[in-house]
C-alpha positions in Angstrom: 32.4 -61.7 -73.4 35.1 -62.0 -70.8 34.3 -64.0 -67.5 35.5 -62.9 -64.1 37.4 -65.7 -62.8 36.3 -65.4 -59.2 38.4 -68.2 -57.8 41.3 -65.9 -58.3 39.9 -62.2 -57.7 38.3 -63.1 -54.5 41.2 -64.4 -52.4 43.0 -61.7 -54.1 40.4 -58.7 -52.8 40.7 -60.2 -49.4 44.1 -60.4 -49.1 44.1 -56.6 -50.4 41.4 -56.1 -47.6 43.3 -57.6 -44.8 46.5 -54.7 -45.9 44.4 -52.0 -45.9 43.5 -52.8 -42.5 46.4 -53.2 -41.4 47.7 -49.4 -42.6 44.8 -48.3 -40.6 45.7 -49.6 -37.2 47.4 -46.2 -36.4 44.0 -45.0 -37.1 42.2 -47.2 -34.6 44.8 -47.2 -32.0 48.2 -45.4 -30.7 48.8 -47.8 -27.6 52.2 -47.8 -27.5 52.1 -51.6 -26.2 50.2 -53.0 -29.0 52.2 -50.7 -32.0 55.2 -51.9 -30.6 54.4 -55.2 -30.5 53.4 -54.9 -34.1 56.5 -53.5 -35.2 59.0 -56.0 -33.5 57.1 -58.0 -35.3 57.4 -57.4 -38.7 61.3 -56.5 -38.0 61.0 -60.1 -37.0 59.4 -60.8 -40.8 62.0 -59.8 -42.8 64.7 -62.2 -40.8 62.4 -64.9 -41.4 61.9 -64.3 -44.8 65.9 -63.9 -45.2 66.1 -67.4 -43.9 63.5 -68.8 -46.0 64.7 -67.8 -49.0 68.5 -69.5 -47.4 66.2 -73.1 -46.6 65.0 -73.1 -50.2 68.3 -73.4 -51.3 68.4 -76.7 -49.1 70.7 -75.2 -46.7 70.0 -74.8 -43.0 71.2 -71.9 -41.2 71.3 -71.8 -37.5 73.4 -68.3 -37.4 70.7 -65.5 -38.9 70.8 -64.1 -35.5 74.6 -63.0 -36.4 73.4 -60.9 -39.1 70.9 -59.2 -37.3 73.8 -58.4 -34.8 76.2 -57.4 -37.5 73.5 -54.5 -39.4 72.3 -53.8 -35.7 76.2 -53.0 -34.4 77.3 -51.5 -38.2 74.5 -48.9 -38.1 75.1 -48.7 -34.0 78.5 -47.6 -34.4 78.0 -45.8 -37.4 75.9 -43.4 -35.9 77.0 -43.4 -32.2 80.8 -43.7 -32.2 81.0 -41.8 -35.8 78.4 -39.5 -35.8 76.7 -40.1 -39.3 73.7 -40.1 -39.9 71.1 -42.8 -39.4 70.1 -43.2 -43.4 73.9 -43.6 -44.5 74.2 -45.8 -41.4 71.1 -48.0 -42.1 71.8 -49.3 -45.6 75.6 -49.5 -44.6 74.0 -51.7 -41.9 72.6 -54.0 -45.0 75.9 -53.8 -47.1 77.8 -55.1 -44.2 76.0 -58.0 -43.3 75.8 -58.2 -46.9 79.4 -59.0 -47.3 79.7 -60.7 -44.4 77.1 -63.8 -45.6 79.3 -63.3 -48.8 82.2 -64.1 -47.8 81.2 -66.4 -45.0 79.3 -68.1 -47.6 81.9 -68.5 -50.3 83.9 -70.8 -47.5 81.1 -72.4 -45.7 78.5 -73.5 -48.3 81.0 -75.6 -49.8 80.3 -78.2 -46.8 76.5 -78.2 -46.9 74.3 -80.1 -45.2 74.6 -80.1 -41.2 78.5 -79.0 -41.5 76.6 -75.9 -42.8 74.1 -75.8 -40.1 77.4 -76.0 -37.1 78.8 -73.4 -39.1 76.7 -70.5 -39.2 75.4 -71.7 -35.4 79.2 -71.3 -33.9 79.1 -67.9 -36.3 76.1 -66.5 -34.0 78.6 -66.9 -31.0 81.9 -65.7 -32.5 80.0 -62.5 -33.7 78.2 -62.7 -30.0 81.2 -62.8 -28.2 82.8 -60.6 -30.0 80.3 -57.7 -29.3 81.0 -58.6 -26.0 84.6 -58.5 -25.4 85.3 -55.5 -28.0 84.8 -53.0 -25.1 86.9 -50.0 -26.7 83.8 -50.1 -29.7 80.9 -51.8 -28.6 81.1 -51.3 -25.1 80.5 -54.7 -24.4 78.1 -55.9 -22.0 76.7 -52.3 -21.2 76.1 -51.9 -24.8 75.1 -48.6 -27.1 72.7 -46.0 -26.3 71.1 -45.3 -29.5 68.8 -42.4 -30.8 66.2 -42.5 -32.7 66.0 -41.3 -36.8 65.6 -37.5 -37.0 62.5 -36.2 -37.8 61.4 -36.4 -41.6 59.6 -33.4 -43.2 57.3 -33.8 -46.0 56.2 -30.1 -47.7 54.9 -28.7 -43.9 54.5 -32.3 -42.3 56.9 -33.6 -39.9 57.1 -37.0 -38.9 58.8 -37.4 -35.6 59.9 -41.3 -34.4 60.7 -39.8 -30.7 56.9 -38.6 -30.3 55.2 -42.1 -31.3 55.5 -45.1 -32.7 53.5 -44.6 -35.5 56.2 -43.5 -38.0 58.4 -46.7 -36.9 55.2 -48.9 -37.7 55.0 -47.3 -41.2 58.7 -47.6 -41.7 58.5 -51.3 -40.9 55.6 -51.9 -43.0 57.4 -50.3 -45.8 60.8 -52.5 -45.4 58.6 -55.4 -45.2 56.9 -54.5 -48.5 60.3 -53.9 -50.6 61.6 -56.7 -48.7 58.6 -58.9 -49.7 58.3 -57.6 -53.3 62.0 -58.4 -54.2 61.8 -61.8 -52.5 58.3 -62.7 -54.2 60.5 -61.7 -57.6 63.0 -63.8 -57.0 60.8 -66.7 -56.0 58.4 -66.2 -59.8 62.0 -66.0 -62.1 64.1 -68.6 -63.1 66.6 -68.3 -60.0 63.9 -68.8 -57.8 63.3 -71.7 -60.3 66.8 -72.8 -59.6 66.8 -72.3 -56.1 64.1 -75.0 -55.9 66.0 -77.2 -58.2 69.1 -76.8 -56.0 66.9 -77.9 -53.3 65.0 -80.6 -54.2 68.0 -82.7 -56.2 71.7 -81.3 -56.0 72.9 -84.0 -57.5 71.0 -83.9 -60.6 71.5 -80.1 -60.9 74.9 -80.3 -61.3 74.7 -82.7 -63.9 72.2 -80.2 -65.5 75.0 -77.8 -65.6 73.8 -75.6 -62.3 77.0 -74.4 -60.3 75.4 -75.4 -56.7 77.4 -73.3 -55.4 76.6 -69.9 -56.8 73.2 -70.3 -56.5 73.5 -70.9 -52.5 75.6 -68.0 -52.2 73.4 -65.8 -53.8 70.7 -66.7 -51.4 72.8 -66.3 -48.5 74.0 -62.6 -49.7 70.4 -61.4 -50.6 69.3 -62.9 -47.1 72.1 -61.1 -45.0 71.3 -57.5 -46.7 67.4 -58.1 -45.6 68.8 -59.3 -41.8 70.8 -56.8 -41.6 68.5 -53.9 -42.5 66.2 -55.5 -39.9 68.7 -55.8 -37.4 69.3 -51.9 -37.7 65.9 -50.8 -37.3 65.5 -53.4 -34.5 68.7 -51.4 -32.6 67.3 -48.2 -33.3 63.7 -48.8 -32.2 64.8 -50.2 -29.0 67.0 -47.4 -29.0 69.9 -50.1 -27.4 71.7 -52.8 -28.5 73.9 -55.6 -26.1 75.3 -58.9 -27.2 72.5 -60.7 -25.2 69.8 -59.2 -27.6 71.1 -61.7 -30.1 72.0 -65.2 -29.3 70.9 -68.8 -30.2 67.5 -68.8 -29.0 66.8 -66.0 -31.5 68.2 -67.9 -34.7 66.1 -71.0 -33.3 62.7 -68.7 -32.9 63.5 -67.6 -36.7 63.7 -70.8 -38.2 60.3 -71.7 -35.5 58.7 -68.8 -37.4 60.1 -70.2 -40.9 58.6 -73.6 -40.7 55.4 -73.2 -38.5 54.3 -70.4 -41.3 55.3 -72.5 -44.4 58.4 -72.4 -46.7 56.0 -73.2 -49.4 55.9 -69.0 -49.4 58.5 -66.5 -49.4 55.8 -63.6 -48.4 52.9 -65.3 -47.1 54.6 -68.0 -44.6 56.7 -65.7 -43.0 54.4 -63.2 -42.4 51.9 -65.2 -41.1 54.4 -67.2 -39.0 56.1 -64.3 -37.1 52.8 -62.6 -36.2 51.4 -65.6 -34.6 54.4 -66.6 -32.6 55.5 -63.3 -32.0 51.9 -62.4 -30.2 52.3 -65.3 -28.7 56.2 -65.1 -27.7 55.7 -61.7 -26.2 52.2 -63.0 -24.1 54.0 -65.7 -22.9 57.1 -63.6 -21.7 54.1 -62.3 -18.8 53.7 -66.0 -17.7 55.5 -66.4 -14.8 56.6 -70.3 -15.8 60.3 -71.3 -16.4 60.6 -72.6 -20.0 57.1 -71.8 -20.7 57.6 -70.5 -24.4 60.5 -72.6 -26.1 58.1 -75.7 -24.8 55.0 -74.2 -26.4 57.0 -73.2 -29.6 58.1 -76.7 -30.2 55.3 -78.4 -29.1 53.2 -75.8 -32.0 56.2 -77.2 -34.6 55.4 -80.9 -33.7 51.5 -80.1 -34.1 52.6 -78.3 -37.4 55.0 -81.2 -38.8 52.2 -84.0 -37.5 49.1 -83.1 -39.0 49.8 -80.5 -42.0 51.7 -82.8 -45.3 55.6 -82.8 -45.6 57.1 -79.0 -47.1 53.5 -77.2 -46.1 52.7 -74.9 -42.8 50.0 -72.8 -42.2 50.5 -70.6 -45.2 49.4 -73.7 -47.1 45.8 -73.7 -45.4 44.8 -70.2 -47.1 44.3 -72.2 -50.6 42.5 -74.7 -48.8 40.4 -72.8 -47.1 39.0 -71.4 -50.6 39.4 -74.7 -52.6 37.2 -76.7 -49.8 35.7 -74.9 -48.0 34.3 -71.5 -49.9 34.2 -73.3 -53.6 34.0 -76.9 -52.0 36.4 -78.4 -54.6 37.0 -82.2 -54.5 40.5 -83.3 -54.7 41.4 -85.4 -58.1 41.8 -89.2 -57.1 42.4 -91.2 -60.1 40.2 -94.2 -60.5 42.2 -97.8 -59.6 41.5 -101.0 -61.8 40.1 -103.7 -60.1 42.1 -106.4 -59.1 
């Protein structure tokens, strides 16, 4: 007879639950505030888990904003100055910023360590400033007017992005999900495996025979084609794009999201962390107080690093939640000998 091992299916059902709801907000509600919201938010997602996947690999990038810029601008002048289409446009967007981390990443993840980290952050303001001062493409400071996707048509349906919001939330939910399901692949095989191992002891991985180096840059690449898909679909949603839309504050409130959600997960972390900072970014942009939300955002990350164990965030408290609470599981401590 086989047993169902509950422990496993239940999470697992509510997890399954929770996205089913989720597909049904349209359902419930077509405020234009609240889907808009929702699908900043999971553009947000994907950068984060593109910079995730980088911070596995040991390696701390403070430039991700520069890729969202780069897929934004690509796709941008792809369709604006050029005329193509917005599908060619948006995966040319990811292929750019592709290249770009690949050949950025070739030169600069031979430093490592903080050199890496001033790196990419004086990349974010070369790329920035360069959107600016290129007037005769990117039209600087005024920026581009963009449009958004033509209208889809399925057998006798049409799904129209200028009437509602509803087909951007879909198409978000679906880059997430592909997003998501080649990142959770990664992290299961063995160059997830490697990743980790990259991470947690260079040193010993190269003696091991692991080129340190490939390995980084393969993380980089995978994370700029995410960040730049995400940066095109941000552009086109807000229908404009300016070289203030990306800056420092925006790599720093990605790698905010990163740790306060747990880098423990690929998926689950990211998601989790971008949807409550988000809500709570965009809540706090209403509070007339100077400063307001970069103080609460840190003061969340101190809370985060203080009282939840080294490497975890609030992905982490899911498993708890089941293992002491729900099943009320008592952690293993080995017995001591008396002195």
């Amino acid at each position: 007879m086989r047993f169902i091992d509950y422990k496993n299916v239940v999470p697992k059902t509510v997890i399954g639950l929770l996205v089913f709801l989720i597909l049904l907000i349209p359902v419930f509600t077509t405020n234009v505030a609240t889907l808009s919201m929702l699908i900043l938010s999971g553009i947000w997602t994907v950068a984060v888990m593109g910079f995730t996947l980088v911070l596995r690999t040991g390696q701390f990038s403070l430039g991700q904003s520069a890729f969202l810029a780069i897929g934004g601008y690509t796709s941008a002048i792809f369709t604006v100055k050029l005329g193509w289409p917005f599908w060619p446009s948006f995966f040319l967007a990811g292929m750019a910023s592709g290249i770009v981390s690949l050949l950025v990443g070739m030169v600069v993840l031979r430093v490592g360590n903080i050199y890496f980290s001033i790196i990419t952050l004086a990349l974010g303001e070369i790329v920035r400033i360069i959107a600016q001062q290129w007037e005769p493409v990117t039209r600087g400071t005024r920026g581009l007017i963009l449009s958004p996707p033509p209208p889809i048509i399925l057998g006798g349906f049409k799904i129209n992005f200028e009437a509602s919001p509803v087909p951007y939330f879909y198409f978000t939910l679906c880059l997430i999900a592909v997003t998501a399901l080649i990142l959770w692949q990664i992290g299961q095989s063995r160059l997830g495996r490697a990743f980790a191992g990259v991470a947690l002891n260079p040193v010993l991985a190269e003696h091991q025979g692991m080129h340190l180096m490939k390995y980084r840059v393969i993380a980089f690449t995978v994370a700029g084609v995410f960040t730049g898909l995400a940066g095109s679909l941000y552009a086109h949603f807000l229908t404009v794009i300016t070289p203030y839309v990306f800056g420092l504050w925006q790599s720093i409130q990605i790698m905010i999201m990163s740790i306060v959600g747990g880098i423990s997960s690929l998926v689950g972390g990211p998601i989790i962390g971008t949807i409550l900072l988000y809500t709570l970014g965009d809540y706090l942009t209403r509070v007339k107080t100077f400063g307001i939300q970069p103080l609460l955002f840190g003061a969340i990350v101190v809370m985060v690093l203080i009282f939840l164990p080294k490497g975890t965030g609030l992905v982490d408290l899911w498993g708890r939640f089941w293992t002491k609470v729900v099943w009320r599981e008592e952690e293993y401590e080995p017995d001591t000998p008396d002195d």
